[in-house]
DRENLUMMAR-158966 format. One record per residue (C-alpha): residue in three letters; x, y, z. Coordinates in steps of 0.001 Angstrom, whole numbers, plus 500000, padded with zeros to 6 digits. Layout:
BEGIN
alaXYZ/...
This chain:
BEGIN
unk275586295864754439/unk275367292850756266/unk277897289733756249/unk276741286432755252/unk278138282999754937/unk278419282202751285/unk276225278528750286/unk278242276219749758/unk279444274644746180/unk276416271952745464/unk278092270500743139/unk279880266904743806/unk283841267600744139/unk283681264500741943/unk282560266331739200/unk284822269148739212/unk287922266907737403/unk288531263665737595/unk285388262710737305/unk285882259181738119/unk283114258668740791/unk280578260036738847/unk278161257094738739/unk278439256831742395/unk277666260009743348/unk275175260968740776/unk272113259510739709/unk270687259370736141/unk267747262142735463/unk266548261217731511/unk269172259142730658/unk271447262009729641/unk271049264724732848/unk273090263726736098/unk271850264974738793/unk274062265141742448/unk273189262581745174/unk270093264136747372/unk268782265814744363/unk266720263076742532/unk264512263591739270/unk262768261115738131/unk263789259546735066/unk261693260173731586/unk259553257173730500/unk259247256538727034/unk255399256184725896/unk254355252204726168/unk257989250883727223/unk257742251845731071/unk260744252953733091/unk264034253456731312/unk266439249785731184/unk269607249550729957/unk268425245977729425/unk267059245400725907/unk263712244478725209/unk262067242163722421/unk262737243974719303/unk263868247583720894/unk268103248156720992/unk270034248468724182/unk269641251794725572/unk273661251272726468/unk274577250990722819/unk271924252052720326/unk273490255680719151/unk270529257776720156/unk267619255312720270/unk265302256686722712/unk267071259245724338/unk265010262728724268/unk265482264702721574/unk264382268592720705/unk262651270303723662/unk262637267595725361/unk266400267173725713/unk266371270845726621/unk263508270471729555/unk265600267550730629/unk268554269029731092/unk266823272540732240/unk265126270783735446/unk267755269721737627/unk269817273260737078/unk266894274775737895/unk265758272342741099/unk269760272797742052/unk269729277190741899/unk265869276467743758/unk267793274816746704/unk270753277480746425/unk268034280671746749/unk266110278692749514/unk269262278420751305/unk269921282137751051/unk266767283131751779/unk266395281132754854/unk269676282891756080/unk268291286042755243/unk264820286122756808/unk264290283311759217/unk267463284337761758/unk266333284832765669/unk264959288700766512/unk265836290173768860/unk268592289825771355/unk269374286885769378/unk269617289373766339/unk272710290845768166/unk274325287123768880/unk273859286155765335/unk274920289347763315/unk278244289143765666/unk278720285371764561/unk278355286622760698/unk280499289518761223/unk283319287588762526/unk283126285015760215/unk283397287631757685/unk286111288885758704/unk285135292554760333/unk287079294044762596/unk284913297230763559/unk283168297015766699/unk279510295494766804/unk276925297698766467/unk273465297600768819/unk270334295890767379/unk268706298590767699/unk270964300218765229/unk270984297427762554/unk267320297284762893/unk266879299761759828/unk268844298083757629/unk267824294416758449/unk264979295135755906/unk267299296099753076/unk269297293267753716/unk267418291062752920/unk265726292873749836/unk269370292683748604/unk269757288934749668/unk266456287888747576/unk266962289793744531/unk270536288701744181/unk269308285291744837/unk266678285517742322/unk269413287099739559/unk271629283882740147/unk268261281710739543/unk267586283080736332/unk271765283161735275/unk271429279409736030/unk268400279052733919/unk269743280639731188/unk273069279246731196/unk271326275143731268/unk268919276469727813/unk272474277759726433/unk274977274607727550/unk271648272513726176/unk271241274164723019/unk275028273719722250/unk275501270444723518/unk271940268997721091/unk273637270835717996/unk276903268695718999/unk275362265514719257/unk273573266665715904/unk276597267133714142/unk278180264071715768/unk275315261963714267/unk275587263541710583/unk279163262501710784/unk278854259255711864/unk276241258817708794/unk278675259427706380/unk281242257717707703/unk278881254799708100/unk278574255229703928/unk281664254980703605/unk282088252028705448/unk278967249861704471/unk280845249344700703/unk280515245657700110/unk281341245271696345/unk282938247627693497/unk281403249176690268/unk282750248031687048/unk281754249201683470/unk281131245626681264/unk279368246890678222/unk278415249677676297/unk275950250835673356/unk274245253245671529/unk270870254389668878/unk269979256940667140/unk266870257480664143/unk268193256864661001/unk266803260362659821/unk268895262240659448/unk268468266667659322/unk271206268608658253/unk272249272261659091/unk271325273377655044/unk267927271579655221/unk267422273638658484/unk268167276403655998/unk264843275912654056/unk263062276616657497/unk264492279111658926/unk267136281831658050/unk270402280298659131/unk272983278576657077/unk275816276472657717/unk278474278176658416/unk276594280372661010/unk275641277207662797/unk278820275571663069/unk280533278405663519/unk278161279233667063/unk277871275574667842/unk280355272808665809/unk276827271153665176/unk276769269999661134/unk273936267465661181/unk271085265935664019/unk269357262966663933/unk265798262885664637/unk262792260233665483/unk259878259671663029/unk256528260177664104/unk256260256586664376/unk258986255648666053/unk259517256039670170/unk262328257170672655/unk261773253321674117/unk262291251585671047/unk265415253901671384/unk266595253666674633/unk266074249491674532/unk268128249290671025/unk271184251015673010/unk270516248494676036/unk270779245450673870/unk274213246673672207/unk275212247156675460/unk274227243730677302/unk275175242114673708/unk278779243740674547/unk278613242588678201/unk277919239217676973/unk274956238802679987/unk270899238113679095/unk267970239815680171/unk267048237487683085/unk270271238711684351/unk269864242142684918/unk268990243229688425/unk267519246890687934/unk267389249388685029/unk267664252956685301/unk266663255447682053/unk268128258908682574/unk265093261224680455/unk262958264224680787/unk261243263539677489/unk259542260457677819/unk256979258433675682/unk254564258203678883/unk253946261465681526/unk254724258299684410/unk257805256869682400/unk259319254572679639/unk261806252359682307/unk259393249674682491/unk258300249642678603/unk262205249273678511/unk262367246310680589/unk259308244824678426/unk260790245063675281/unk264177243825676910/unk262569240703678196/unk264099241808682019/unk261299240513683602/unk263750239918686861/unk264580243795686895/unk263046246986688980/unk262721249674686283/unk262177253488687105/unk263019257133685385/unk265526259610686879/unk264789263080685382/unk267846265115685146/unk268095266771681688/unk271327266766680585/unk273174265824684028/unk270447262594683742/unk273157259822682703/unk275615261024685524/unk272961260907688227/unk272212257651686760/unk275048255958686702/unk275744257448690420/unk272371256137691226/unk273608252752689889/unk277335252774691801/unk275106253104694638/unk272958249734694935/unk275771248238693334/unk278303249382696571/unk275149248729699168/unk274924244846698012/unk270888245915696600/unk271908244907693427/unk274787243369690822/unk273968243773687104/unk272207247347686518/unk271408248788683061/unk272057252591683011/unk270527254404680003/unk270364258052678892/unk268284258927676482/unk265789262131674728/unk264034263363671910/unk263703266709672389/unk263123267245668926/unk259492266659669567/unk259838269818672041/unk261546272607670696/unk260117275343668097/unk261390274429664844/unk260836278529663963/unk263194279526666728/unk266724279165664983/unk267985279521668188/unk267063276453669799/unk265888274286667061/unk269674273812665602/unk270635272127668638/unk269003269976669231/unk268573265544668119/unk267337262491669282/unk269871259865670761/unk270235257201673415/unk273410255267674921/unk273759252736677613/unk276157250943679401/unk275818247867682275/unk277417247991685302/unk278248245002687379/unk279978244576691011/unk283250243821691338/unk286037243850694227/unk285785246678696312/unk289567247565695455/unk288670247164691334/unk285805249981691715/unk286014251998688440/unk283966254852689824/unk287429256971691582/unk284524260297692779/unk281717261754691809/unk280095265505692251/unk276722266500691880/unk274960269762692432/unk271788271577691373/unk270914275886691734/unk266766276063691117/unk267357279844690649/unk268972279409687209/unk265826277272686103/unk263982279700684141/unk267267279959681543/unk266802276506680244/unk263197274662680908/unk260124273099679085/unk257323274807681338/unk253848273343681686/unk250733274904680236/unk247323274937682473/unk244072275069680575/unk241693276513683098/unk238570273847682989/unk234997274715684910/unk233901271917687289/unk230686273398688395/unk229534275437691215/unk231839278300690044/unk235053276406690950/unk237864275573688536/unk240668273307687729/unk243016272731685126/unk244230270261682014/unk247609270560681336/unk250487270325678447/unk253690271778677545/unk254908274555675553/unk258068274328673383/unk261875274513675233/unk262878277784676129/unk266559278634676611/unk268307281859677065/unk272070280635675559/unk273992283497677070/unk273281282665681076/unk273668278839680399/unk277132279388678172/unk278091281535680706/unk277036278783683549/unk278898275712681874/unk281929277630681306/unk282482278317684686/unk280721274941686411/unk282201272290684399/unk286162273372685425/unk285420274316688807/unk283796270706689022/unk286093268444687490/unk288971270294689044/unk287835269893692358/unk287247266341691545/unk290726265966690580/unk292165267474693804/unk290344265442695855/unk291575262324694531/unk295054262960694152/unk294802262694690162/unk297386265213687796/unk295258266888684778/unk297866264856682758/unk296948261408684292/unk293315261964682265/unk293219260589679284/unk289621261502677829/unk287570264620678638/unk284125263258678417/unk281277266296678494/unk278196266711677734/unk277718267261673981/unk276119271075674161/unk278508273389672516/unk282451272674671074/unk282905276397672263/unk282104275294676131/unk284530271941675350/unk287206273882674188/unk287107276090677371/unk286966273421679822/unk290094271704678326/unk291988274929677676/unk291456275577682284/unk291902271917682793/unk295474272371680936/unk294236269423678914/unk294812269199674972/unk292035268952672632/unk293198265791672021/unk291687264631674151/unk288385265614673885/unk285376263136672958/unk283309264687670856/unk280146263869668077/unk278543266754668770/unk279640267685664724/unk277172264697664091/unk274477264413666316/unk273737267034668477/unk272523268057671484/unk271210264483672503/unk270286265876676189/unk270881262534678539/unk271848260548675707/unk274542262608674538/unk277810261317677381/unk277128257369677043/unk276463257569673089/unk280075259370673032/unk281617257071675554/unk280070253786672969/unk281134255420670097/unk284798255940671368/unk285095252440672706/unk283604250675669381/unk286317252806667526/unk289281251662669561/unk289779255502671299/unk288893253946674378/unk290476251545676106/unk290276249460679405/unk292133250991681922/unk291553254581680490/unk290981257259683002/unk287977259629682157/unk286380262754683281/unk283123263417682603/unk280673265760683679/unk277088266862682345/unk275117270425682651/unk271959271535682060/unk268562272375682672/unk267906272707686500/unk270150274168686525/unk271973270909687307/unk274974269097687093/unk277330265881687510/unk280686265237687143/unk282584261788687461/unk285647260287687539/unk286002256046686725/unk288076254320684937/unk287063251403681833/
């Protein structure tokens, strides 16, 4: 209705391209948020360090190069950046809305609606004040509300820009993590000895057959398992696991006060709280950290990754990875279809650092899907206990293993391709540059598939599954020992391996001997 001078841009020009002069014509509003000159916020103190310094002080980084040490973060960012957008459209609608209602009445009404209209660009004749006087009110009804609309457009647009830029600067940070991995390697993994144990009792598929209604054929026939081997009452999964770790720092030709860490890949251990540190006892590695990783079957791959780890961070240099079970003290030896695949085993290997460019470790993949844990598990039992003044707890124990063998055939079948294949790809390796398929010993049937996708021959398959079973976390490094005692393997000898199992879970590697 009425012509008005639009406010002007407040905005420095500066900003607008070049942006050269920022830091002259801008101040600094949170350490993040500038602000143009004249419109001042003061900056965000963080709690006990005062006012904001680009100096550094005792112990604290410099604000001017720490990657974002105490800059604000979260809400805070967003408040931060919020204010001054919102101080700037504050000055913008005061502007207006001066313009709009505090212009002289009257006769000088008349003198200033001419000045507007010509600036504006009208051409019709001026109309008497006494004329405009109905619409002055309307006027500026429309000034304020539009006014108020581009307040809240700024608003929104500074919680929109913030929001976008904070999940930048998140994503930034995430990558600069990783590539900070990648660039914090200070030594190489090398393989310098392996071993393996196993009970010298031995169970075979037709004294299974005086048990339970099976037979041989059927079992081999479902499975390639002939015979298991299984502990004694008497004997222990540590005495086990620390016969394997001998063999395999007798092989590496390095003692006990040597070894830096040891790592025993197990989810049926002698103690609830572990069996690494009775390993280290009987080992005499009074030097070494000793803990569990509990992985099922996948256990000696997330070991050994575990391992490559400290090894490539400096933490440690000689590192005794074990895998080892007994599940033969957990499954239902009623149930023919668990209780035939299952034996007692352990293998080990230790790992020293090496040159960076000698790594033997070439990738890794690991993964895990909870929602496939209820087709392969060993579920705790609660025994509801009264403690008194009608309130109760529990003691608890474990069943027997439960698997359903359709879901986690069909599970390995796919996983264990897609895995290794990816691996492959990644690393610029040819499926005829492997020369050992190394899986986990489950099934021949699920071996057999992954070589026939891999385009691999059976050839060159490692397998003792025929012998001793599902060994669980034992069952990939008493393979691997067994090949390299025989002469199979050799140094130099490319190797994929990957293990699968309860979890569901799984690992897949590719190193070199």
């Amino acid at each position: 209705v009425v012509g008005r001078i639009p406010p002007q841009p407040f905005w420095p020009k500066s900003l607008d391209s070049s942006k050269e002069p920022l830091r002259r014509n801008t101040r600094i509003c949170s350490r993040r948020t500038r602000v143009p000159t004249g419109m001042w916020c003061r900056p965000m103190a963080l709690a006990g360090r005062g006012p904001p310094s680009t100096a550094p002080q005792h112990g604290q980084p410099s604000l001017a190069t720490a990657a974002g040490s105490g800059r604000p973060r979260g809400i805070h960012g967003v408040v931060a950046l919020c204010c001054p957008c919102l101080i700037a459209a504050c000055l913008v609608a005061r502007g207006a809305l001066e313009a709009a209602f505090c212009e002289p009445q009257a006769a000088g009404s008349t003198a200033g609606l001419a000045s507007r209209q010509q600036v504006s660009g009208a051409a019709r004749p001026l109309a008497s004040a006494s004329a405009l006087q109905p619409h002055l009110g309307e006027a500026r009804s429309y000034e304020a509300g539009w006014n108020l609309g581009a307040l809240c457009v700024a608003g929104l647009a500074s919680v929109l820009y913030a929001s976008a830029t904070s999940a930048a600067r998140a994503s930034r940070r995430r990558r600069g993590a990783r590539d900070a991995v990648k660039l914090n390697v200070v030594a190489g993994v090398k393989i310098i000895g392996t071993g393996s144990s196993a009970p010298e009792t031995v169970v075979s598929n037709n004294d299974l057959a005086e048990i339970i209604e099976t037979n041989d054929e059927w079992i081999v026939q479902r499975t390639g398992i002939r015979t298991r081997h299984v502990l004694r009452p008497d004997e222990t999964l540590a005495s086990m696991a620390a016969t394997a770790a001998k063999k395999a720092m007798e092989k590496a030709n390095i003692s006990a006060e040597d070894i830096d860490m040891i790592i025993l890949a197990t989810s049926s251990p002698d103690d609830l709280f572990g069996s690494a540190t009775a390993v280290a006892a009987e080992l005499g590695a009074t030097n070494a950290v000793a803990f569990d990783i509990t992985a099922a079957c996948s256990g000696f791959v997330f070991a050994f990754v575990t391992a490559s780890q400290y090894i490539r961070a400096g933490a440690a240099k000689n590192i005794v990875v074990i895998g080892a079970d007994c599940l033969s003290r957990w499954v239902d030896w009623s149930d023919r279809g668990t209780c035939i695949l299952f034996g007692d085993g352990a293998g080990a290997v230790v790992v020293t650092a090496t040159d960076p460019d000698k790594d033997c470790l070439i990738g890794f993949q690991m993964g895990s899907d909870g929602n496939g844990r209820c087709s392969l598990g060993l579920p705790m039992i609660n025994k509801p206990v009264n403690l008194g003044g009608g309130k109760e707890g529990a003691n608890g124990a474990y069943g027997v293993l439960g698997m359903n063998g359709n879901d986690v055939f069909r599970f390995a079948t796919g996983k264990v391709p897609a895995v290794l294949s990816e691996l492959l790809q990644k690393h610029n390796v040819e499926p005829e540059d492997v020369d050992w398929l190394l899986l986990h010993q489950a099934n021949r049937r699920i071996m057999d598939s992954a070589a026939k996708k891999l385009k691999l021959p059976q050839e060159k398959i490692l397998c003792n599954l025929d012998e001793y079973g599902n060994t669980s976390a034992g069952s990939i490094p008493l393979a691997l020992d067994e090949a390299v005692r025989s002469g199979k393997v050799k140094e130099g000898d490319l190797i994929a391996s990957m293990g699968f199992g309860a979890g569901l879970s799984w690992g897949g590697i590719l190193f070199r001997m």
